[in-house]
Structures are given as C-alpha cells and as structure tokens.
C-alpha positions as CSV (number, residue, x, y, z in Angstrom):
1,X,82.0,78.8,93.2
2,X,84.8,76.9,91.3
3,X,87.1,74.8,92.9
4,X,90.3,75.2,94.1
5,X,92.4,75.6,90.7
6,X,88.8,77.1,89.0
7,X,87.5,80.2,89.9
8,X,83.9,81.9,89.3
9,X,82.5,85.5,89.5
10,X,79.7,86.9,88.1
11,X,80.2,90.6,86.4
12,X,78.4,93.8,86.9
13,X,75.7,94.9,84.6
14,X,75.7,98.6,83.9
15,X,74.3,101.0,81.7
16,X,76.5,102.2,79.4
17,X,76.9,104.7,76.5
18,X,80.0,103.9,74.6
19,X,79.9,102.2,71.7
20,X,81.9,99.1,70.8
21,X,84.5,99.7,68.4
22,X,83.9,98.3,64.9
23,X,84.8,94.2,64.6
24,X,88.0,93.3,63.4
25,X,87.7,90.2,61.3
26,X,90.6,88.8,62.9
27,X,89.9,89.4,66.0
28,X,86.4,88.7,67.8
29,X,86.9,90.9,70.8
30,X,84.6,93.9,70.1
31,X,87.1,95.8,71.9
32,X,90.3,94.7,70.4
33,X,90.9,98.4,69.0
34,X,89.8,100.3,71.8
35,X,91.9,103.5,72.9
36,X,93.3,104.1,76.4
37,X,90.8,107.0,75.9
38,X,87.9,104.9,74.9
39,X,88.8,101.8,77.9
40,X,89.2,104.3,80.6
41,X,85.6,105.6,79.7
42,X,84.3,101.8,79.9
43,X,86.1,101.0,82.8
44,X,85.5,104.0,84.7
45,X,82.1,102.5,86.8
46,X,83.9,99.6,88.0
47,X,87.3,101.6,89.2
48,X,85.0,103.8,91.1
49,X,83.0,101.2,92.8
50,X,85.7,99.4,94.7
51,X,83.1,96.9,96.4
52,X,80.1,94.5,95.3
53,X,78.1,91.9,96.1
54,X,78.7,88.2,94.4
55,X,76.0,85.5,94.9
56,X,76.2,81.8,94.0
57,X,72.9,80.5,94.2
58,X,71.2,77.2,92.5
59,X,69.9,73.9,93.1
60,X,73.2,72.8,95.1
61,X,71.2,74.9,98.1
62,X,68.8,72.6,98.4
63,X,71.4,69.4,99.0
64,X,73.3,72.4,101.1
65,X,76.8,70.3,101.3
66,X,75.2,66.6,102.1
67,X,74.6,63.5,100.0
68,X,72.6,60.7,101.1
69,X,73.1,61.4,104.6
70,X,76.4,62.1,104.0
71,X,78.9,65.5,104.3
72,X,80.5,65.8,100.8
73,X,83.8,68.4,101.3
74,X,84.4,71.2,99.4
75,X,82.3,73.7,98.3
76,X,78.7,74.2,98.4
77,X,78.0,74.7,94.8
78,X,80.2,71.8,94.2
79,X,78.2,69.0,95.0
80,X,77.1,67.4,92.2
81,X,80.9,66.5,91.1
82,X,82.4,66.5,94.5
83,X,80.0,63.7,95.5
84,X,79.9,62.3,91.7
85,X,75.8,62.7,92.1
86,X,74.5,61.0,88.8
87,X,72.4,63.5,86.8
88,X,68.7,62.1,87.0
89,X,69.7,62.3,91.4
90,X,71.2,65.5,91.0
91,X,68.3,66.9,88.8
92,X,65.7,65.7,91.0
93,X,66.9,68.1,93.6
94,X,65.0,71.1,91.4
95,X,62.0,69.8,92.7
96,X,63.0,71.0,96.3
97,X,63.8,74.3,94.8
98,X,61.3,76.3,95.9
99,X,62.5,80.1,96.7
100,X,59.3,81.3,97.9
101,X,60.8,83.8,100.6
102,X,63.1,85.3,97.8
103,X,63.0,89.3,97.7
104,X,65.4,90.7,95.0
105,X,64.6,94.4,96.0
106,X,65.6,93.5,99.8
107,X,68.9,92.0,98.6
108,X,70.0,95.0,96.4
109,X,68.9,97.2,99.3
110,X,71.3,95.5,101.8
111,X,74.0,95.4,99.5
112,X,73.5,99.2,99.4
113,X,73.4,99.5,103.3
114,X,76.8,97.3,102.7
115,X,77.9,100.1,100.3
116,X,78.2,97.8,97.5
117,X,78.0,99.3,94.1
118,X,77.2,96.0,92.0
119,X,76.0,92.5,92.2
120,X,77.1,89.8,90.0
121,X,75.0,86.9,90.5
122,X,75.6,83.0,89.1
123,X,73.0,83.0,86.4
124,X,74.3,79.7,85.3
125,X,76.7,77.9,87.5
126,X,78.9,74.1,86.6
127,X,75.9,72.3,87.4
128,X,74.2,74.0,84.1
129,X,71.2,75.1,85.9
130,X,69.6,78.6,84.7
131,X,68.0,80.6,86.9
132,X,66.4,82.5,83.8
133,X,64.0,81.1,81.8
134,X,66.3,79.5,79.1
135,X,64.3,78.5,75.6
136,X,67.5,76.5,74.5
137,X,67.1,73.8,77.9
138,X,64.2,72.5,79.9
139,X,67.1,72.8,82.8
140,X,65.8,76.0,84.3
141,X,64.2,77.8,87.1
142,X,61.1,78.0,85.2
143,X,60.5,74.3,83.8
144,X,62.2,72.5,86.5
145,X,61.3,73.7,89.4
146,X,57.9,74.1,91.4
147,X,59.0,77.7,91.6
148,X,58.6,78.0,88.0
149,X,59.4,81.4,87.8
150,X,62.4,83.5,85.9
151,X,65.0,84.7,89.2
152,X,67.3,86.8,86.9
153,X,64.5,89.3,85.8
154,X,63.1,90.6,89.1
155,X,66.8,90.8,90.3
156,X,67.8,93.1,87.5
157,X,65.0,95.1,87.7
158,X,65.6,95.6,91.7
159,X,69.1,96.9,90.2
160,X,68.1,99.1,87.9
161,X,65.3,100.8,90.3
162,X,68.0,100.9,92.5
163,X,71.2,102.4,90.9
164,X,72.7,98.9,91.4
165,X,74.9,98.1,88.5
166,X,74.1,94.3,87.5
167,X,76.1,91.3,86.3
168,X,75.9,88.1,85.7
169,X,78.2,84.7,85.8
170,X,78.0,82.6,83.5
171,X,80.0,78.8,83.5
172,X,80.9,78.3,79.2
173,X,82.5,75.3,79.8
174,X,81.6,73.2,82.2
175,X,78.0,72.4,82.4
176,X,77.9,69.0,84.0
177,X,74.1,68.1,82.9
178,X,73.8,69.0,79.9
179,X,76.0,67.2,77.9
180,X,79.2,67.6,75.6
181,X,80.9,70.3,77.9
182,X,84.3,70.2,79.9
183,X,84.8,67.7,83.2
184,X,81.9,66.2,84.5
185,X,82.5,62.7,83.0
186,X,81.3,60.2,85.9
187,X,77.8,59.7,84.2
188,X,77.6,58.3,80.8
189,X,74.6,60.8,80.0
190,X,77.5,63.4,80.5
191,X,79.2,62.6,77.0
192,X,78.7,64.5,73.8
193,X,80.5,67.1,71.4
194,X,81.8,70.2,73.2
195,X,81.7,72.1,70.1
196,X,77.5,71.2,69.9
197,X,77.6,72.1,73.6
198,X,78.5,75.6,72.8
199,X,76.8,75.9,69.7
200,X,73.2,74.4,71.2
201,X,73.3,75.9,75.0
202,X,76.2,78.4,75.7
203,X,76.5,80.4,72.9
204,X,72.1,80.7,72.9
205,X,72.2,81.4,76.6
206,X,74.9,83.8,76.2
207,X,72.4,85.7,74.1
208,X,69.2,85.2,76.4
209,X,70.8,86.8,79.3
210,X,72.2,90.2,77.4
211,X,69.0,90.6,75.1
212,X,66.4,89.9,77.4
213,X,67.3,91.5,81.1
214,X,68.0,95.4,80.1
215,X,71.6,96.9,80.8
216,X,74.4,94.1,82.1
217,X,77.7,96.0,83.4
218,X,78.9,92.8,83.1
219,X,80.0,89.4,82.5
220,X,81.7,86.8,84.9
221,X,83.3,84.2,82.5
222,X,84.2,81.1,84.3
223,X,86.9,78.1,84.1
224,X,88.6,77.9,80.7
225,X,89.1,73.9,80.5
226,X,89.3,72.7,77.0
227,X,88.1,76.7,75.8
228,X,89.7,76.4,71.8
229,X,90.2,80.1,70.2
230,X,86.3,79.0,68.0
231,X,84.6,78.4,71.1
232,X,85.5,80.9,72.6
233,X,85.4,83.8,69.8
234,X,81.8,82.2,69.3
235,X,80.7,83.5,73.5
236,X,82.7,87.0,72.5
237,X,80.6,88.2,69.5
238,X,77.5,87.8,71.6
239,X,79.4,91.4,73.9
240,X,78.2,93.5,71.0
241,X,74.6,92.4,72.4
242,X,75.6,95.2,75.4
243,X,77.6,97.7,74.4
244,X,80.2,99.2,76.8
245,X,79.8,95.4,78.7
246,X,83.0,94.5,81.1
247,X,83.9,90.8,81.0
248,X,86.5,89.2,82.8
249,X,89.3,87.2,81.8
250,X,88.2,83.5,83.1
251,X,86.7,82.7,79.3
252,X,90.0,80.9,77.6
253,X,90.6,80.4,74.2
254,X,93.7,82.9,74.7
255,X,91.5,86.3,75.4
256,X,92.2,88.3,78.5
257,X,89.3,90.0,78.9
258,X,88.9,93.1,81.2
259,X,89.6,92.3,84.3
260,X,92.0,89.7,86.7
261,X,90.3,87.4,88.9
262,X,92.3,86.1,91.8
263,X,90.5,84.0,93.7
264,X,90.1,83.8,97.9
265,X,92.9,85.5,98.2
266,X,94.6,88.7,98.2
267,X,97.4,89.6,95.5
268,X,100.7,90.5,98.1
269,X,101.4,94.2,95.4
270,X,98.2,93.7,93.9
271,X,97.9,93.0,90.0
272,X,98.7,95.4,86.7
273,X,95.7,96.8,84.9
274,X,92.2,96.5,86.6
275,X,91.4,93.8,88.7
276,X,88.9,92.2,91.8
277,X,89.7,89.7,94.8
278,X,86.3,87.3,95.3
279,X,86.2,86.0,98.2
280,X,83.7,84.2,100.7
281,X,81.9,85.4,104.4
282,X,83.0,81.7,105.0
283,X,84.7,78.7,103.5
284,X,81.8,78.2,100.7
285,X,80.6,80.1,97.7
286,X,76.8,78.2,97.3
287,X,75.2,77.4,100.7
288,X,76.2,74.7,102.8
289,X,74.1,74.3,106.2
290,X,76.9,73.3,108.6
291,X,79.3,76.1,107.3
292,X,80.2,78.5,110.6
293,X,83.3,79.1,110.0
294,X,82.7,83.2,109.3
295,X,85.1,85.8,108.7
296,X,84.9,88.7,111.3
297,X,83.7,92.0,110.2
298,X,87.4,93.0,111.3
299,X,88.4,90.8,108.8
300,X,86.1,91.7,106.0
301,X,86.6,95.2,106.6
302,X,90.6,95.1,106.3
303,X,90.0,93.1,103.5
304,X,88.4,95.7,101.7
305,X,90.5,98.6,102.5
306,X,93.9,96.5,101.9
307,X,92.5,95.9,98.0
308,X,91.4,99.1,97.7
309,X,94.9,99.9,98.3
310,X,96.4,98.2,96.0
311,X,94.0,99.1,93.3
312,X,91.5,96.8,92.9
313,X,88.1,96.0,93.6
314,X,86.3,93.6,96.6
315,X,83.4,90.8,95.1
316,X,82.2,89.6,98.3
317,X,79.7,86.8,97.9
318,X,76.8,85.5,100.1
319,X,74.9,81.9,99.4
320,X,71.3,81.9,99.5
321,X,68.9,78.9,101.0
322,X,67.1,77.1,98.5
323,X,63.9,79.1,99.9
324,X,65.6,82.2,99.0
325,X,67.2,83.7,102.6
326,X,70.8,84.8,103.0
327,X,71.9,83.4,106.1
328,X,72.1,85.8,109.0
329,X,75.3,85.3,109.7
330,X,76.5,87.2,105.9
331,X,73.4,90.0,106.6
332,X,74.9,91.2,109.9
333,X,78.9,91.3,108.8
334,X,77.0,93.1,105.6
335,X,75.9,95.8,107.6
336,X,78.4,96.5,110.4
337,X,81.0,97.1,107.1
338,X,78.1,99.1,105.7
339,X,78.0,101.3,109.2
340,X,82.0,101.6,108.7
341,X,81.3,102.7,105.1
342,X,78.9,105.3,106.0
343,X,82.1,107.3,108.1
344,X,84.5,106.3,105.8
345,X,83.7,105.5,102.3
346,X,85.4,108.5,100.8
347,X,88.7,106.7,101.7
348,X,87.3,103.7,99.4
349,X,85.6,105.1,96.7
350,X,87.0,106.3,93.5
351,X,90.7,106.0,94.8
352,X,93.7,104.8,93.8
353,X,96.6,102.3,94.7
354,X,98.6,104.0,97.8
355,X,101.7,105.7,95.9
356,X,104.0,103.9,98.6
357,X,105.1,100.9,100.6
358,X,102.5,99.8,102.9
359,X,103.1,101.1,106.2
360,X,103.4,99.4,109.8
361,X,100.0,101.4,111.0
362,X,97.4,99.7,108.1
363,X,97.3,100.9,104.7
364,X,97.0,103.6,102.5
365,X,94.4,105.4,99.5
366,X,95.1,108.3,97.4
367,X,92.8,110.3,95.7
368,X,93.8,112.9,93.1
369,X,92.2,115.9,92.5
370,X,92.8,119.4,90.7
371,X,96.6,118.6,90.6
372,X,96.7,118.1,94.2
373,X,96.5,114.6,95.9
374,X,94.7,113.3,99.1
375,X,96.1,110.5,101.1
376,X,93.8,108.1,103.4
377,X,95.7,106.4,106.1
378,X,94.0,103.4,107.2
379,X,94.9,102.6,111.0
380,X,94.6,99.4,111.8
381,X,96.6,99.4,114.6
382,X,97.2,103.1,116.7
383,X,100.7,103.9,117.6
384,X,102.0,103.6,121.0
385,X,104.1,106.8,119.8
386,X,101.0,108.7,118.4
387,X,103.0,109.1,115.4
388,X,102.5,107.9,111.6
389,X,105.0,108.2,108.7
390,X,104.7,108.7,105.5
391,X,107.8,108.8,102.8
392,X,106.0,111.9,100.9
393,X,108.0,115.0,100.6
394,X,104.7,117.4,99.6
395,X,103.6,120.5,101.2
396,X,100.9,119.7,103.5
397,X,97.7,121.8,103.4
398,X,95.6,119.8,106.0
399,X,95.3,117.0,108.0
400,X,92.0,115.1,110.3
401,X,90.3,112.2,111.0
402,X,87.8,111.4,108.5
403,X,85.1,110.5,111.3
404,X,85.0,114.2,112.8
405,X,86.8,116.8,110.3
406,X,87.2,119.0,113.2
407,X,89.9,117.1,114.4
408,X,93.0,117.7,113.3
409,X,96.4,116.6,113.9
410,X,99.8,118.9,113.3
411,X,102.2,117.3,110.7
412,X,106.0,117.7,111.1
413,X,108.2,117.4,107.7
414,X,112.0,116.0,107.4
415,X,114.1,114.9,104.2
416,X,112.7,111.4,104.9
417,X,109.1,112.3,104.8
418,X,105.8,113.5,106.8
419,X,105.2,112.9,110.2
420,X,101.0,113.3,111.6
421,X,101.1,113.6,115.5
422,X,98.1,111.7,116.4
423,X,96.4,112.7,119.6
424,X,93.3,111.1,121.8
425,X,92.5,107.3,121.0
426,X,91.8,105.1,118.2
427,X,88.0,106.3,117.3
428,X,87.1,103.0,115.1
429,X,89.4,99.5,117.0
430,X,88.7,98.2,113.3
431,X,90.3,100.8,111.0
432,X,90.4,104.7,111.9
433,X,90.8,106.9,108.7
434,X,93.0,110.1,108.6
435,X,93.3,112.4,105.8
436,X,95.8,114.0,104.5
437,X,95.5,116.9,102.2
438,X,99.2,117.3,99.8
439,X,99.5,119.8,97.2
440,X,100.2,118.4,94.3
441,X,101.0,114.9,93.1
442,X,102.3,112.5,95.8
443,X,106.1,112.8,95.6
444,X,107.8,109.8,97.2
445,X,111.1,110.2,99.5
446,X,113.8,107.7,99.4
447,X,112.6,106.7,103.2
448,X,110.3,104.5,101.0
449,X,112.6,101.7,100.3
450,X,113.8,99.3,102.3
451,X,117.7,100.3,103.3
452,X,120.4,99.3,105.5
453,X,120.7,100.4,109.5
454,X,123.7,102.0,110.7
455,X,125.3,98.6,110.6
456,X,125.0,97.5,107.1
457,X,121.8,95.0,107.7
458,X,119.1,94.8,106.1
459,X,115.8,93.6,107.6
460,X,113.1,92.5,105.0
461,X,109.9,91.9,107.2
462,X,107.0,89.7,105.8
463,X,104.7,93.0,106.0
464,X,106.9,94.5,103.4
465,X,107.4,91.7,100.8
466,X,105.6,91.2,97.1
467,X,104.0,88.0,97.2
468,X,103.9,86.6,93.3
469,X,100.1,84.4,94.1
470,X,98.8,82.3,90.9
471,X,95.2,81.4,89.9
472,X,93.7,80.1,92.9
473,X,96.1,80.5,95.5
474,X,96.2,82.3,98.9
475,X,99.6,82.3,100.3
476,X,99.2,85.6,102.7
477,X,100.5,87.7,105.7
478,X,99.1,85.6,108.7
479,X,97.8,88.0,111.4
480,X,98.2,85.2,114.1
481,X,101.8,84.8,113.4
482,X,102.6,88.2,111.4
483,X,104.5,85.8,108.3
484,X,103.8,85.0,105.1
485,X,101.5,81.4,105.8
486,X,99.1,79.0,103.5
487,X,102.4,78.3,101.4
488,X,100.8,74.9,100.5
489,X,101.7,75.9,97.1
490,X,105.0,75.5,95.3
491,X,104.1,77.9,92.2
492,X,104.3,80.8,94.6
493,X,107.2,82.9,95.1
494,X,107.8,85.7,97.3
495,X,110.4,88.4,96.5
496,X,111.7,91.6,98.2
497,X,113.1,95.0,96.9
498,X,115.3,97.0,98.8
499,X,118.5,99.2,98.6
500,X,122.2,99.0,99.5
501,X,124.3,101.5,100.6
502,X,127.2,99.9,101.6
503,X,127.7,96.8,98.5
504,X,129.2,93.8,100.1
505,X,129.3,90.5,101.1
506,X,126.6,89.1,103.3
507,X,125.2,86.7,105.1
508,X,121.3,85.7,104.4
509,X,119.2,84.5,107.2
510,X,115.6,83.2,107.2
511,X,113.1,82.6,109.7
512,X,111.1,80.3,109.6
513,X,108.8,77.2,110.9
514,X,107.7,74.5,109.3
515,X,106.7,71.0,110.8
516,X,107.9,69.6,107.7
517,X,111.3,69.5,105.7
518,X,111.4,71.6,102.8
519,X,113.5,73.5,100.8
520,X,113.9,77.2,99.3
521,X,116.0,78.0,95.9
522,X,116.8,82.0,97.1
523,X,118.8,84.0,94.2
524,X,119.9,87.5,93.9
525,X,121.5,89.3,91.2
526,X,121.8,86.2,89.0
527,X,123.0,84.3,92.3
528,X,121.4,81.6,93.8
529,X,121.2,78.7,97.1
530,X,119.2,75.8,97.6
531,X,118.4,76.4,101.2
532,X,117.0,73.3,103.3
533,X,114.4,74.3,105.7
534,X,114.4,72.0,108.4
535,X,111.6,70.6,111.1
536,X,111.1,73.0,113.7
537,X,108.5,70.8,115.6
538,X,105.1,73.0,115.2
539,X,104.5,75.3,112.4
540,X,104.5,78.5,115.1
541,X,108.1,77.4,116.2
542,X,110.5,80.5,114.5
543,X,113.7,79.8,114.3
544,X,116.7,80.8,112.1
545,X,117.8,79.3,108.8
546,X,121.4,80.6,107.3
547,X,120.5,80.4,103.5
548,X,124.1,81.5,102.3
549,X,126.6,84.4,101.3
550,X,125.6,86.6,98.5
551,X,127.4,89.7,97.4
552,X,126.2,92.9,96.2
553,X,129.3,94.7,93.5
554,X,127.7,97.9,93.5
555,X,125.3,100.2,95.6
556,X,121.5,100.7,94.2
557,X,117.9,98.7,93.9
558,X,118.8,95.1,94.3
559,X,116.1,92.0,94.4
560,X,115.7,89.0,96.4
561,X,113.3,86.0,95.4
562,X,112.3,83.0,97.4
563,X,110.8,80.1,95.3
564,X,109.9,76.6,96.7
565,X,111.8,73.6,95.4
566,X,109.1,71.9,93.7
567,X,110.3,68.7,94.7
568,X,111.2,68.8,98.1
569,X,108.1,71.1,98.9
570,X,105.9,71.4,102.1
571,X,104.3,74.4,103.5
572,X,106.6,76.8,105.5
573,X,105.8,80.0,107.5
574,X,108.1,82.8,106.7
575,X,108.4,85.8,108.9
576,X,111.5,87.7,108.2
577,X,114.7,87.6,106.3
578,X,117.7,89.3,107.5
579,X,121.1,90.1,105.6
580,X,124.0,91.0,107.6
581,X,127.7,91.8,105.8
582,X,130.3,89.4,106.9
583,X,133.0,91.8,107.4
C-alpha cells in the first residue's frame, strides 16, 4: 500500500441506478450538484456494509520484501522504490509472476464467510503494473507475464455472481515504470511529462477499467503528489463511465471526493461525513515472506466494532503470493471474525455512530428504526459489578444478549441514565453483544459528559479523549498501557471536553512517560502552558507532570487541547490528565 505519509485503497464496485447529475462546466465532479437526497441514495450501499475486503496484489509478490539477497524495510508493495530497483530489474520480476493457483470465486466466498460486503482490489498499484489487460501499456498481466491472462475480469465476475460489491484502486500519480509521473526519479528511464503521463496511461486506464469490467461501486484514488486541478478534472470526467460510482478523496487537484481515508489507524471521535479505516492483518499491504507479525482476531474484531461505532467503515486487506494464495495466517483471522459475525452482525450492519461517549465496558451501535432506536453494547470487557451504564433517559422496551434472545437482563432507570443488570458470564471473551430496545430517539442525559467529583476534580482518562489523527498517522489508546501511545508524530493533538460545575482556579496534572524529553503546549479557554515533559527512564514508567494553573470564570462545556511542541518533540505516552482547584 502507500507509504507512511501516502495511503492506498481500492473502492467498491456496485451496481447502481442513480444517475449522475448533469456536468457543470466549471466543475468536473459529476456530482458537484448532487442533493442530500440524491448522495444519501448513492451512498447508502457503502454505509450499510460497514466491512470489506482490500487486496494489494502485483509483481512486488514475487520479490516478497527482498532484493538481491537482501531484506528491503517497509512495505511489501514498496519495493521497487524502497530498494531503488532500476526498472529493466524490477520489470523482469513479471516473468516470475505466475498466479496459477489463483481462484477469484474462492476469495469472494471467504470474504463472505468474513462477512465482508465489498472488495476493492489494487488494479494498478505505484509500481504501474495492470493486472487488466491494458491496450495503452505492454506493462500488464497479460503481455508481461507468463500468466498472460486479464486478473480483474474473473474477479469481478466472482463479485457479481456473488452479491459482492466490486472496486478497484487505482495509483494516478505515481507510476514508477512508466514514465513522466510523480516520485520515482532514481532511474533516468523514469523521466518524462506528467501531463503526457496522464494523458497517454492514467486517464486511458481510467477508462479501461469502468467500461470494460461491468458495474464498479467504486474507485480507490491514491497519493495526490504533484495532482494540478487539469490532471485531476481529466481522471473525474471518466466517473460518468459508472454512474452512481463512489470514489474517494486520495485523487488531489483540490477535490474531496466521497469518502475519508485514514490510514492504519483508527480516528480517536471518528471523522465527519462518510469515511473507512484500511488497515493491515500485519505490518504490510502487498506480501512480504518473513511478515509474522499478525494482528489477533481479538484485535481485528474490536477493530471492527470500535469503527463501526464511530460511523465508519473497516477495509481490511490481505496480500496474495505471486502464485495467487492468501497466506493462511489472513484466511483463519478471516473466518474466526466471520464466525463472530454470524452471532452478531446485526450490531454491525446498517448502524450508526453510538449517540454517546464511549463507555468503560467496549463500545456502542445504534440502529434507528420506526421512530424508536436500538442500542448494541459491545462488551469487551464484563463487569466485576454485572452492571453497564448508559447516559440515555428513554423508556426501555427490552433488553438481551444478542447471541441467545431469550436471555434477558432487567434495566433499572435514574436521572443520570439506564442501568442493564447483567447476569451469568461473558458468552463471547472477545466482544459479547447486548441489545437494547428504547422507544424513540436516543435521548442523552447529562451523565454523558465528563464533570467534576464531589471535590471539584476532574479526571480526563485517555479512554475518553478525541484524538485529532492526520493523514497517515496512528497515535491510539494502547491496550498494554491503557494511554494514548505511537505519538511519534508532532501534527497530532489530543483534546478533551468536559464540564464544570464549580468555575475556578486549578491545577493541571499530566501523566505521563516518555524516555525522552519533550514538551506539550496545553491551552484552555484562550490560555495556554508550555509544559516540559521530562525522562521518566522507560516509556511504561507513569509518573506525574504539573502542567500549570488555569482558571475557568464561569460554569458550562469547557475544552482542553494538548499539542506537541514541534520543536522539542519525541514520542510520549499519555494516560490521564487530572485538574484539581487550588482552593
């Protein structure tokens, strides 16, 4: 996939009825004058899928991460620029290329026992190979390769016979053999025009794959490097080739596309508008052999539900062998989240961002329905207490676990919210779904913000805080050390929201662990410190940093921001932040 600072996802290919809304002259995007009406119809497939299957696959698989005997870092698909692979060595790799094992209709049936609802699939990645049969480049599937066969057809047809909504990624810019696009400059066979590139190969490929493989939901734009406004108004006008077509917002030129993109990571409150995390099984998008560093199904599973709770949709991509095999290891996490699927998909599909703070159990769903609203409590971890809160002041008409309907569980309402009295164990260790049934639309108590204790403090836990992530980075809550970790970053910031009660004067207090110095600028209601963090020895040693007094002149929602000093940054681990009034 793309590196660090890049990203790339394929999009879904569906079949779709709307029509695109008439061109605007001034505008390329066929749906520049689309109504809210007319979007949400277009959209609708890919809010309700929640979960699909990404595949980077190419001639990098057949190098699979080493160079002349050599491991080249970074990612798989990679490579060719990582290990600055001339292109007559790097082409010469197609000749291995030889996917003789490779079964479309087997991949799109274990992406359905997955419960994946679409597939987006590199049809051209950076190192401008096609796996279609392209008339505009002799660097293909079919000409290059002993293979010699189109890979895109059979794949889309599998889809299609299927129900499998089909996408495809395509890299506009960078293309780093055929000449004339973005990067790739260590070979002198590199050079050439940009504007020809786009004009002879992109823009002509573009066109290939959405006239000649039936219905594409969509299409995965990626990296925008040196993408002008022409260029890339020249890539949009080729949409109206599939109407109703999704395409994300990776393809520059100032056009946001459809759809945000974040990258291996997570967004902390998730994004506005619609949006999908692609991640990897393991550290690599395209195959690399000596790869084992896999993500647990417990992992991949939370994953899933803690974006589906927020609002946006999982791309979860496996890297086939240059014969054609998804490695085991990606097959059997693909299926145990497909058995947890089977129980609880309901609590996935079709729903929406939870309509509150995310709890201390796991995380929450909502689905609405005929005026009245269900919630999905994902429990990750089952209270000693047998008890789970939830700031929602509804009636409650039932409550169960979503794994056996016929148990229920009694719910006791306060002023502050609902309480479900949980009885028995845990039925899933991974994630346990419980349903609650609310009439009407979820009404939210003020037990949903963060307030002060008895005492006038305020606590803000790193479980409770927005993380503001950019493209391509993947500060997170750390499970090992339950605090915000992978701050390696200094264009992340991390901010809470809370309430007073009692305004004041107080006290702020970090803690934190770092191994390094650094430094925090923390403000507050137009206030602001430059905090030093100091050494604490290991980056698992927590220990308290005063940060400074602020004070609060009247009662209400106030916000506090965290933002590295850009030039006294190193990574810091960030578990709690505590303001206590100095009287």
């Amino acid at each position: 996939m793309i590196h660090r600072a890049l990203c790339s996802i394929v999009l879904l290919t569906s079949f779709f009825t709307p029509m695109l809304r008439a061109e605007n002259p001034e505008n390329p995007d066929p749906y520049a004058n689309e109504t809210k009406a007319q979007r949400d119809e277009r959209m609708q497939w890919f809010r309700e899928a929640k979960f699909g299957m990404f595949i980077h696959w190419g001639v990098y698989a057949v190098p699979a991460g080493t160079y002349k005997g050599q491991r080249i870092g970074g990612i798989g698909e990679w490579i060719m620029a990582r290990g600055k692979i001339p292109m007559a060595e790097y082409q010469a790799f197609a000749k291995e290329f030889n996917p003789i094992k490779y079964d479309p209709e087997a991949w799109v049936r274990l992406a359905q026992e997955a419960g994946m609802k679409y597939i987006v699939i590199t049809a051209k990645h950076h190192d401008g190979f096609a796996l279609f049969d392209s008339k505009v480049s002799k660097w293909d599937v079919v000409d290059a390769t002993p293979y010699g066969r189109d890979l895109i057809a059979p794949l889309a047809a599998a889809c299609k016979k299927y129900g499998m909504k089909f996408g495809v990624y395509y890299s506009q810019a960078q293309d780093w053999n055929q000449g004339g696009s973005a990067r790739g400059k260590w070979d002198t066979a590199q050079e050439g025009d940009m504007d020809e590139y786009i004009k002879k190969i992109a823009v002509p490929q573009v066109k290939e794959l959405l006239a000649n493989y039936g219905p594409i939901a969509m299409i995965w734009w990626d990296t925008p490097i040196n993408m002008s406004k022409d260029r890339a108004s020249a890539l949009l006008k080729t949409l109206k080739l599939q109407p109703g077509i999704i395409h994300n917002n990776r393809l520059g030129g100032g056009f946001n596309g459809d759809t945000s993109t974040p990258e291996q990571h997570i967004p902390g409150a998730g994004l506005p508008g619609d949006w999908e995390s692609c991640m990897t099984m393991n550290d690599t998008w395209g195959y690399k052999s000596y790869d084992e560093k896999w993500k647990s199904t417990e992992d991949l599973i939370r994953n899933l539900v803690d974006i589906a709770s927020k609002g946006g949709n999982y791309l979860l991509n496996v890297g086939p062998t240059a014969e054609g095999v998804i490695p085991e290891p990606s097959v059997e996490r693909l299926k145990a989240i497909g058995a947890w699927m089977k129980v609880n998909g309901e609590s996935i599909y079709g729903t929406k961002a939870s309509p509150c703070s995310r709890p201390d159990f796991g995380r929450i769903t909502q689905r609405e329905s005929g005026g009245n609203t269900t919630l999905y409590l994902h429990v990750f971890k089952w209270p000693g207490n047998n008890q789970l809160f939830v700031p929602v002041n509804n009636s409650v008409k039932s409550c169960y676990l979503l794994a056996d309907k016929k148990r229920t569980f009694d719910v006791a309402k306060s002023e502050k919210g609902i309480t479900v009295q949980l009885t028995g164990s845990a039925p899933d260790p991974i994630c346990s779904v419980v349903v609650v049934n609310l009439s009407g639309s979820a009404s939210i108590t003020a037990a949903n913000q963060i307030t002060q204790n008895k005492e006038g403090v305020i606590l803000l836990t790193a479980q409770q805080a927005t993380i503001n992530n950019g493209f391509g980075t993947n500060v997170e809550v750390k499970s090992e050390t339950d605090a915000i970790g992978g701050w390696t970053t200094s264009g992340v910031s991390v901010e809470w929201v809370f309430n007073v009660d009692q305004p004041g004067t107080f006290t702020v207090t970090a803690e934190t662990a770092s191994n390094k110095e650094s430094a925090f600028v923390v403000s507050m209601d137009e206030q602001s410190h430059t905090a030093k963090i100091p050494a604490h020895g290991k980056d698992t040693d927590f220990a308290p940093v005063e940060i400074g007094t602020f004070t609060v002149k009247k009662a209400g929602e106030q916000k506090i921001t965290f933002k590295p000093l850009k030039e006294n940054w190193n990574p810091v681990n960030l578990r709690s932040v505590t303001m206590t009034p100095t009287h």
